[in-house]
C-alpha positions in Angstrom: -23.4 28.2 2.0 -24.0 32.0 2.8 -23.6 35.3 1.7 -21.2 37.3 4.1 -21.4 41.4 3.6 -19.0 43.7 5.3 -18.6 47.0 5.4 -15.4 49.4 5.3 -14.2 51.6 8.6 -15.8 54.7 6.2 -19.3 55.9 8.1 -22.8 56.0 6.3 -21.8 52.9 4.1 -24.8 50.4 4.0 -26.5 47.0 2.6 -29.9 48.0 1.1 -32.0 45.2 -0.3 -35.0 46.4 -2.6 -38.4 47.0 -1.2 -41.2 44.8 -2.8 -42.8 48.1 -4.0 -39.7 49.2 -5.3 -40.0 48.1 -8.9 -36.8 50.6 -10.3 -34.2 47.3 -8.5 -37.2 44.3 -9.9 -36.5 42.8 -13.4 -38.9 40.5 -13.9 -38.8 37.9 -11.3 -35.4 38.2 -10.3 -34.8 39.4 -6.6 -31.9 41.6 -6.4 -28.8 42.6 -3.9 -28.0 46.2 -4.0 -25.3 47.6 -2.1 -25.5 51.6 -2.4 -22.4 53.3 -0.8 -20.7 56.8 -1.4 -17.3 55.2 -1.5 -16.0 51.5 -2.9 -17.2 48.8 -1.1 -16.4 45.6 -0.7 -18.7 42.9 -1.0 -17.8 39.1 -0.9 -19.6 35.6 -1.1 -18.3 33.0 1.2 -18.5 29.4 -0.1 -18.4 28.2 3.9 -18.2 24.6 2.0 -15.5 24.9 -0.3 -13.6 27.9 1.7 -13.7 29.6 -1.6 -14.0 33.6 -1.8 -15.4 35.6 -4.6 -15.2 39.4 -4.0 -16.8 42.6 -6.3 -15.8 46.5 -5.6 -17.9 48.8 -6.7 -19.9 51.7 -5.7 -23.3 49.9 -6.5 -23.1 46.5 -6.9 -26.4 44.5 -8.2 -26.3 40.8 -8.1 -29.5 39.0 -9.2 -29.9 36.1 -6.7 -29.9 33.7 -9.7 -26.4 34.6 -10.3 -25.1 34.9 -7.0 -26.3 31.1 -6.8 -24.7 30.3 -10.2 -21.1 31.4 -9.1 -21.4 30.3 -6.1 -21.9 26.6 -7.9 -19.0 27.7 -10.5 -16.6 28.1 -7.6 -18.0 25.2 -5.5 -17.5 23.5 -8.7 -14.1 24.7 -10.0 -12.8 23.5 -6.3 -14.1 19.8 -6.4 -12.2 20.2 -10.3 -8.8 20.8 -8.9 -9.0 18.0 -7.0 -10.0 15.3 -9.4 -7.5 13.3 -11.4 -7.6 15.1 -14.5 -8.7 12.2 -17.4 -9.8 8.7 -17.1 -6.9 6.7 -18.3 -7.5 4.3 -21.1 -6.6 0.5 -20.7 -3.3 0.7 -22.6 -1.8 3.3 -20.5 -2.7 1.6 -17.5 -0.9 -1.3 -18.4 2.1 0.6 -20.0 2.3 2.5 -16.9 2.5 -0.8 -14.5 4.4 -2.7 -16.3 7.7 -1.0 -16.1 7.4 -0.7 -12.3 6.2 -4.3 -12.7 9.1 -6.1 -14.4 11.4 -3.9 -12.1 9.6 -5.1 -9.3 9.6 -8.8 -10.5 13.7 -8.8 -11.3 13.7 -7.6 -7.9 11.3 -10.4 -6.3 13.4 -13.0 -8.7 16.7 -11.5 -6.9 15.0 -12.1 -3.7 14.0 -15.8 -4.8 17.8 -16.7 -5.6 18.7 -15.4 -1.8 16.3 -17.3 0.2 17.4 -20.3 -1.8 20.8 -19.8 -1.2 20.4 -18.5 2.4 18.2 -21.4 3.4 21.2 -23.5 3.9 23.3 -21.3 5.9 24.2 -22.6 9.6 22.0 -19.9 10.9 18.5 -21.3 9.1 19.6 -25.1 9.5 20.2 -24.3 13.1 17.5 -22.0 13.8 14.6 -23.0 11.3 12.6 -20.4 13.2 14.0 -17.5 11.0 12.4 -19.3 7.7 9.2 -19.4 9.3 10.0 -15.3 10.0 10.8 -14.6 6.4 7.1 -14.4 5.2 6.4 -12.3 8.0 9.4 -9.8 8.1 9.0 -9.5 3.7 5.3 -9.0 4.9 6.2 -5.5 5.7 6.3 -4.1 2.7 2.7 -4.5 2.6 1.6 -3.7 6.5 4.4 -0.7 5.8 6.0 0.3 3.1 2.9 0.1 0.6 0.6 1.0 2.9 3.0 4.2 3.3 2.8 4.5 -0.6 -0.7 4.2 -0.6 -0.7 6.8 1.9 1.1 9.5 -0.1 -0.3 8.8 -3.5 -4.1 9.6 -2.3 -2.1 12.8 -0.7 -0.4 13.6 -4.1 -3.5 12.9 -5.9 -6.0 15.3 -4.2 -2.9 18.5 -3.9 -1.7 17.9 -0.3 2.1 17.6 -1.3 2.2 20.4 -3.7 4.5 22.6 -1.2 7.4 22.2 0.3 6.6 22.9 3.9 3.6 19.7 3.4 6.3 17.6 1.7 8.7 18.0 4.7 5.9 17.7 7.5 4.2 14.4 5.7 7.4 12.8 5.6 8.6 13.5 9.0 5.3 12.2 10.2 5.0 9.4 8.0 8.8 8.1 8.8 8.3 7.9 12.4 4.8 6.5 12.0 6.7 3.1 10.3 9.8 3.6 12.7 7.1 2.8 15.3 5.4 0.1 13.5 8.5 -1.5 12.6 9.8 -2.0 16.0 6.4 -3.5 17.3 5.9 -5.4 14.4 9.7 -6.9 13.8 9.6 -8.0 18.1 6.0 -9.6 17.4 7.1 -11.4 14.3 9.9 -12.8 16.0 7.8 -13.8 18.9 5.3 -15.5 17.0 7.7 -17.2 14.9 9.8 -19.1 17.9 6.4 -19.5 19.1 5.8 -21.7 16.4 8.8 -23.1 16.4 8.9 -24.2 19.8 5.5 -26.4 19.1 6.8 -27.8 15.8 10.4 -28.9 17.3 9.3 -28.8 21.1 13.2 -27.3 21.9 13.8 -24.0 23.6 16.8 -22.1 23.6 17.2 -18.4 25.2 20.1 -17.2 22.7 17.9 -18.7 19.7 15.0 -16.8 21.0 17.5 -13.1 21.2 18.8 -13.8 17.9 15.4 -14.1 16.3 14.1 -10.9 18.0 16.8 -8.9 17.6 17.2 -9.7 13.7 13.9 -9.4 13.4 13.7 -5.7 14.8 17.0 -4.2 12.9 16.0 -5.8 9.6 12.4 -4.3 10.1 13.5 -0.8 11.2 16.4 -0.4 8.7 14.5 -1.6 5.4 11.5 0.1 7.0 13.2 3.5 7.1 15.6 3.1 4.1 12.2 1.9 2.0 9.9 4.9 3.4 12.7 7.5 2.2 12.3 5.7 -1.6 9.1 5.9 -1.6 8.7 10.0 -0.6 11.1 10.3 -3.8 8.6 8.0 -5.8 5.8 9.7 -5.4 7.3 13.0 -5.3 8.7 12.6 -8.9 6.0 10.9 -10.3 3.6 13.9 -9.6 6.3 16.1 -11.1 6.7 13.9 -14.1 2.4 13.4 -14.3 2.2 9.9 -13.6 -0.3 8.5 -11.3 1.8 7.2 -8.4 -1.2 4.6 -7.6 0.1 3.0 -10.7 4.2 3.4 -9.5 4.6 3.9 -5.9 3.6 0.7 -5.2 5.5 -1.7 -7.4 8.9 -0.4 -6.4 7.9 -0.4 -2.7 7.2 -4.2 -3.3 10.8 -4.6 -5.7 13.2 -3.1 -3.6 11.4 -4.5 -0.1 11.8 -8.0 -0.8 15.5 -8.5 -1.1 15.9 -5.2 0.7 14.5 -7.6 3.7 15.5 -10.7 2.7 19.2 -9.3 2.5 19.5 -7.8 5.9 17.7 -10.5 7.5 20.3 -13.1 6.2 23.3 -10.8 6.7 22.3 -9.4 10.6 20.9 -13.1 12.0 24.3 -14.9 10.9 26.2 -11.9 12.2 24.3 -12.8 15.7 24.4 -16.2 15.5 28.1 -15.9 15.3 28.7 -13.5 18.0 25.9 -14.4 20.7 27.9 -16.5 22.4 30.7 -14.3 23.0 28.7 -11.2 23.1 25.5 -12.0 25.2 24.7 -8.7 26.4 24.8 -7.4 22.7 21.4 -8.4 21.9 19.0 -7.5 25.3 21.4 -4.1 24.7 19.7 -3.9 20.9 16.2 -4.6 21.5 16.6 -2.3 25.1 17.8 0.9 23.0 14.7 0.1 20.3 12.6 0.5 22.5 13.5 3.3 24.4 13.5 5.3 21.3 9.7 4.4 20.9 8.6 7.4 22.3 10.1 9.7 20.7 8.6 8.1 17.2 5.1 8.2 18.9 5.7 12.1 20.0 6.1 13.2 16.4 3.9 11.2 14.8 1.3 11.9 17.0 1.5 15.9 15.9 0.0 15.5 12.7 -3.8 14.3 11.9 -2.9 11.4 9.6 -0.3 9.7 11.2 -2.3 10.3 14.7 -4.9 8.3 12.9 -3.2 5.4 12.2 -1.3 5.3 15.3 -4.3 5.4 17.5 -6.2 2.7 15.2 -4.1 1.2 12.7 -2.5 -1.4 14.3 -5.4 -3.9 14.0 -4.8 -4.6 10.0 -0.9 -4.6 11.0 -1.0 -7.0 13.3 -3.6 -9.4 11.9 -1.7 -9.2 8.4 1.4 -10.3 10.8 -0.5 -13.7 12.2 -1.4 -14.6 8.5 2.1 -13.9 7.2 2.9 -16.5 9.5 1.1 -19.1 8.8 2.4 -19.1 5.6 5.6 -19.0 6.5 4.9 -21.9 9.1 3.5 -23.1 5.5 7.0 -22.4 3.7 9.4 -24.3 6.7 7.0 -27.4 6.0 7.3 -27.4 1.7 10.9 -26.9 2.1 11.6 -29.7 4.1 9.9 -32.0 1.5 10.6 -29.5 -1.2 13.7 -27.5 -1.4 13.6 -26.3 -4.6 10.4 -24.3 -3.7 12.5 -21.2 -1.7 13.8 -19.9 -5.0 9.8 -19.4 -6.6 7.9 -18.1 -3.0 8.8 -14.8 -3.1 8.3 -14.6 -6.7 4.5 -15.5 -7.0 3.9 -13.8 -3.3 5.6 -10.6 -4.4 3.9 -10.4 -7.8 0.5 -11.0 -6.0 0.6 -8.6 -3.7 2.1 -6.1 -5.7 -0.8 -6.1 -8.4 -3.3 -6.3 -5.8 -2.1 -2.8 -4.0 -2.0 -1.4 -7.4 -5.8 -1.7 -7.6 -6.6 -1.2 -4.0 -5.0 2.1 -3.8 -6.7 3.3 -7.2 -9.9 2.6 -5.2 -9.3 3.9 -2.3 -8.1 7.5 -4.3 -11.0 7.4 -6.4 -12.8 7.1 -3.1 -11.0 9.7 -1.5 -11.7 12.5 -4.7 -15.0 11.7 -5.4 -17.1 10.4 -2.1 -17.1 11.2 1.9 -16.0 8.5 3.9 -18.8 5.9 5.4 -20.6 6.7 2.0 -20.1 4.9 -1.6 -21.1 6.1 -5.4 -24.7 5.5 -6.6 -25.4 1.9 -8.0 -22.5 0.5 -6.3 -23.9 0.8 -2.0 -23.6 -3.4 -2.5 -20.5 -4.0 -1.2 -19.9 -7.7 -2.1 -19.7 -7.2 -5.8 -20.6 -9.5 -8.9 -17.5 -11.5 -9.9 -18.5 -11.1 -13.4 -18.6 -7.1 -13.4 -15.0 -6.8 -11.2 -13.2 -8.1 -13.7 -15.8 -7.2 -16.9 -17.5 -4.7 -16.2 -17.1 -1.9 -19.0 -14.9 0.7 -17.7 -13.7 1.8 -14.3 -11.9 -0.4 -11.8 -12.8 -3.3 -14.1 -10.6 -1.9 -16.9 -7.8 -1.9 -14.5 -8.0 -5.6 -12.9 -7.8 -6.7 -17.0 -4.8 -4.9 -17.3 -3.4 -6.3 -14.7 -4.0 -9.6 -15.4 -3.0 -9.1 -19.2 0.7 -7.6 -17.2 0.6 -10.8 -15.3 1.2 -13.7 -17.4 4.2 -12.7 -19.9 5.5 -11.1 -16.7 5.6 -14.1 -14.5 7.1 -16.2 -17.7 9.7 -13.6 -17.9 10.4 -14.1 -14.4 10.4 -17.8 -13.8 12.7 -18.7 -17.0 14.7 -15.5 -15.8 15.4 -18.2 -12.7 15.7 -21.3 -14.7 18.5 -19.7 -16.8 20.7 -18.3 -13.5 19.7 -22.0 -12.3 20.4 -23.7 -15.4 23.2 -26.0 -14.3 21.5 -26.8 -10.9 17.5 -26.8 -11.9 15.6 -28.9 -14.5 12.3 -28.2 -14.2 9.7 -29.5 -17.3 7.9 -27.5 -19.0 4.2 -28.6 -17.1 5.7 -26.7 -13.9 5.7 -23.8 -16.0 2.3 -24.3 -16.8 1.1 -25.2 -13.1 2.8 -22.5 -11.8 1.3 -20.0 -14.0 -2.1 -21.6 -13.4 -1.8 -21.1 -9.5 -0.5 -17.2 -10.1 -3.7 -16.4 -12.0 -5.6 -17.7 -9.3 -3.9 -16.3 -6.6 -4.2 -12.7 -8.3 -7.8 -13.5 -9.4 -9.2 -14.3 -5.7 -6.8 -11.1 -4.4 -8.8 -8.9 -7.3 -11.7 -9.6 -6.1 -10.7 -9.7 -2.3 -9.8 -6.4 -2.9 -12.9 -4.6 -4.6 -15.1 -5.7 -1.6 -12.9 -5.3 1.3 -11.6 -1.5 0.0 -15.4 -1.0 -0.5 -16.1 -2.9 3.0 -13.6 -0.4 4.9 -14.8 3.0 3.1 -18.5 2.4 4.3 -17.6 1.4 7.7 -15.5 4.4 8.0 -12.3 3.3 7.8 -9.0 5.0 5.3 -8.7 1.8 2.7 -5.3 3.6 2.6 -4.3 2.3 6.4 -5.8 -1.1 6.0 -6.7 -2.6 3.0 -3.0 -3.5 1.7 -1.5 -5.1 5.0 -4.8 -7.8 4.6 -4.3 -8.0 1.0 -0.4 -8.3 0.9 -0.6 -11.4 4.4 -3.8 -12.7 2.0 -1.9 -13.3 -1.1 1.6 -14.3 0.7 -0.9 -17.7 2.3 -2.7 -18.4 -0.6 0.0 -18.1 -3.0 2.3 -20.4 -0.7 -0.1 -22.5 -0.5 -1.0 -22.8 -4.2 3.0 -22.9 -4.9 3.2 -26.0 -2.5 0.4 -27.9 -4.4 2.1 -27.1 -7.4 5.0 -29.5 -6.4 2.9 -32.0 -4.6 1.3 -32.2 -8.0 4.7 -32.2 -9.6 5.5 -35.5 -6.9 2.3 -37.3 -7.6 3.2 -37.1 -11.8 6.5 -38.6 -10.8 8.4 -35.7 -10.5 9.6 -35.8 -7.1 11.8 -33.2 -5.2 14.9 -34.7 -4.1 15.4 -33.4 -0.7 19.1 -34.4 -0.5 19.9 -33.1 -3.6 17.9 -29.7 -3.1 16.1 -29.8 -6.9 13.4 -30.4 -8.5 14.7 -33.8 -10.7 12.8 -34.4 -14.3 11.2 -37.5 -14.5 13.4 -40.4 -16.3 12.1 -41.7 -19.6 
């Protein structure tokens, strides 16, 4: 910091500081700054750190060096205020807070369950198994996208950069093309990888199988992409107005309205191909042509802002990998449902609600990261970056307060959810009551290990230099979608083993006779 004088276009104005004889400007051991001038003048302080300005007019101004220092602290201080969330919320209205979001989210994940179970049998997914092994990755997006997009604009709302409407506009337009981009890449790699996989499970290729899967792939992904990012603007937008923390919003809805969002036009656009490909065969190289010629002109505007250039130039690393995980549970998914129909209907449930607690916590990191410390550097006491079990989830206080509250959100929410599907199943589904209680088991676990994922790798990416905000949910959200397919499938095979077996022909989960 500085002190920055200036004097007005008037002649003969000047900065005098006293004379160490001069004892009529000394008080006691205070130094003072006397500005002597036959007119006004104008004399400011420049906080060079904080930009802040404090100016004094007067003919003879005297500022004892103490007191320059003190204001100079006050303002330096008053800026860092502004920027900080303004209380420490309490556990209660942490919870209160996610849990609406939350059980909106989970009807929406629960919506998305019924889909895939009813989809699964359509001609397109009997004849092209490939596009079940996709679903994981395409529903996927919502983390490497849409909540990473939320995450994105909740630190922004959180430290003042969308309180205009001129940042509003240009973080949106920046922000939308940014995922437009992503999208595209990320809907053709999915599809790749998925036929990929395919094509070593079944050893079969077929040319219209393969342009059906990409270009499904790439509309579903750009649509929802586009149609989610606009939702999530609003979101955050109208929390801030309304003082909610969107850390505690933004993300739940991106995770309910992304699932069947996807899910939806995935099923809807690959039968629509599967029926016209044949007829139609130039339609789909014609699609995935015009995609990508409109790639640059995502990449241009994106590119003119500092954020979005960011990511663009080094964000693809967390999308992609999450994309290759997502995958393998998926390749996970086509192999339960073979043996296990009745599993489709509960996958996106316990994924969704997984992933959508864990970005909840890993963007409330990352913004009290963002407000409090520079990047590359973390708060005193906490520099160890792979943390104590015991104090993420105990500890008294701070991020540990939040993890219980999620977890307390958890378990009468996924009850809520499951018998939400037994009831809408009721005629086609009995399922005893120790599925419940393994499938609860396996949820607490899967949102335990993601918890605790998430404290270190948050921490991990800050100190390394990297926005958590970019990163940390795409890992998180591919993370929980393989464990907690994983974990769902062991619940049947548990179920089997107990002599409740899943009756492939008959698609259900049959109780065991008596």
């Amino acid at each position: 910091m500085e002190c920055d004088t200036r004097r007005n276009s008037q002649p003969g104005n000047r900065l005098q500081a006293p004379s160490i004889g001069d004892e009529s400007e000394r008080r006691g051991s205070d130094s003072i700054i006397v500005v002597n001038t036959r007119s006004p003048k104008y004399f400011e302080m420049k906080v060079l750190n904080g930009g802040e300005k404090s100016s004094l007019l007067d003919n003879s101004v005297k500022i004892p060096i103490p007191q320059v220092s003190k204001l100079i602290a006050d303002s330096k201080a008053s800026s860092e205020k502004k920027r900080k969330v303004p209380k420490e919320e309490t556990f209660c209205s942490i919870a209160l807070e996610v849990l609406f979001p939350f059980l909106i989210a989970g009807m929406g994940m629960v919506g998305a369950g019924l889909v895939l179970n009813r989809v699964q049998h359509w001609p397109v997914f009997m004849e092209l198994p490939e596009t079940l092994i996709l679903v994981p990755a395409l529903l996927g997006l919502k983390g490497n996208l849409e909540m990473t997009l939320a995450s994105r604009l909740s630190t922004q709302a959180n430290l003042g950069n969308l309180d205009s409407r001129h940042a509003v506009w240009h973080m949106t337009k920046a922000n939308l093309s940014l995922v437009q981009c992503q999208a595209i890449v990320v809907g053709f790699l999915a599809s790749i990888g998925a036929f990929v996989l395919g094509w070593i499970q079944d050893g079969r290729f077929e040319l219209n199988h393969a342009l059906i899967l990409c270009t499904s792939s790439i509309i579903t992904a750009s649509i929802a992409s586009f149609t989610l990012g606009v939702v999530m603007v609003a979101v955050v937008l109208i929390s801030r107005r309304f003082r909610i923390n969107p850390d505690n919003v933004a993300t739940p809805i991106a995770c309910s309205l992304g699932d069947i969002t996807t899910l939806s036009l995935l099923a809807l656009i690959s039968d629509f191909f599967y029926r016209v490909v044949e007829s139609h065969q130039w339609l789909c190289p014609a699609i995935i042509f015009g995609y990508f010629v409109s790639m640059p002109v995502w990449i241009a505007i994106a590119k003119r802002y500092d954020l979005t250039r960011n990511v663009l130039y080094n964000g693809w690393t967390p999308v992609l990998s999450a994309m290759v995980i997502s995958s393998c549970g998926g390749l996970i998914l086509d192999l339960a449902v073979r043996k296990f129909d009745g599993i489709a209907v509960f996958q996106p449930v316990i994924n969704g609600v997984g992933g959508n607690l864990v970005a909840v916590q890993a963007s409330r990191i990352s913004t009290s990261l963002h407000i409090d410390h520079q990047l590359g550097s973390l708060p005193e006491g906490a520099e160890n970056v792979c943390s104590n079990p015991f104090q993420v989830f105990f500890a008294r206080g701070g991020h540990a307060r939040t993890a219980r509250a999620l977890l307390t959100v958890l378990i009468p929410g996924q009850l809520i959810f499951v018998y939400t599907i037994l009831s809408i199943k009721a005629d086609q589904t009995a399922v005893p009551s120790i599925f419940v209680l393994f499938y609860l088991v396996a949820a607490v676990i899967q949102v335990m290990i993601l918890l605790y994922i998430a404290e270190v790798l948050v921490k991990s990416l800050w100190l390394h230099g990297i926005d958590p905000d970019n990163s940390a949910i795409p890992y998180l959200t591919a993370i929980g979608d393989l464990i907690g397919t994983g974990l769902l499938a062991k619940s049947f095979i548990l179920m089997f083993l107990l002599g409740y077996p899943v009756d492939s022909d008959n698609n259900e989960l049959l109780p065991s006779p008596e």
